[in-house]
Steps between C-alpha positions, in 0.01 A plus 500: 500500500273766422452592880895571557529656187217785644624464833822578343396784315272678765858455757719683265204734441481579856844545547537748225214717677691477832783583355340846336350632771804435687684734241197759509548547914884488447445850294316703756736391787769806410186759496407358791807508701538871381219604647510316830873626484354888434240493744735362787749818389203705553408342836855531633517875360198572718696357835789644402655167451841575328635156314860482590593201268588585112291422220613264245873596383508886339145625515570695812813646381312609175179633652744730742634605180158569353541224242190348508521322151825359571351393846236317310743321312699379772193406658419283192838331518460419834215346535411392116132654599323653180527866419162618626615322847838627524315911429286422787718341717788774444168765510473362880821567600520796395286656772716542735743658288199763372 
């Protein structure tokens, strides 16, 4: 009895550990996407590569506008991304638009 018991225990242990680092590398995903995301609009700016497709629904139209808070925001709404990711990803579109 003792045996399942700890067997029991060290199994609900373990999955509580799985389940936290699972959570900890769900939080840098957004950051991470941003920056692969900022370095591709840099890559593509160096070719010349001109992305004909719109961005999530607004940001455009308020970046053209020169509304780069309100582009941020639609960003956010969008894509439910955190603020810091939303600034960078919004950042990265920008460039062309410089």
């Amino acid at each position: 009895m003792e045996i399942a018991l700890t067997m029991l225990i060290i199994a609900v242990v373990l999955l509580f550990a799985a389940q936290f680092a699972g959570t900890r590398q769900d939080q840098s995903t957004p950051r991470r996407l941003a920056e692969i995301e900022r370095r591709l609009q840099l890559v593509m700016d160096h070719l010349g590569v001109v992305d004909e497709r719109p961005g999530p629904p607004g940001v455009r139209e308020h970046l053209a506008r020169g509304e780069k808070l309100k582009a941020i925001k639609a960003y956010r709404e969008a894509t439910g991304v955190d603020l810091r990711t939303a600034k960078e990803a919004v950042e990265a579109m920008m460039g062309p638009l410089r």
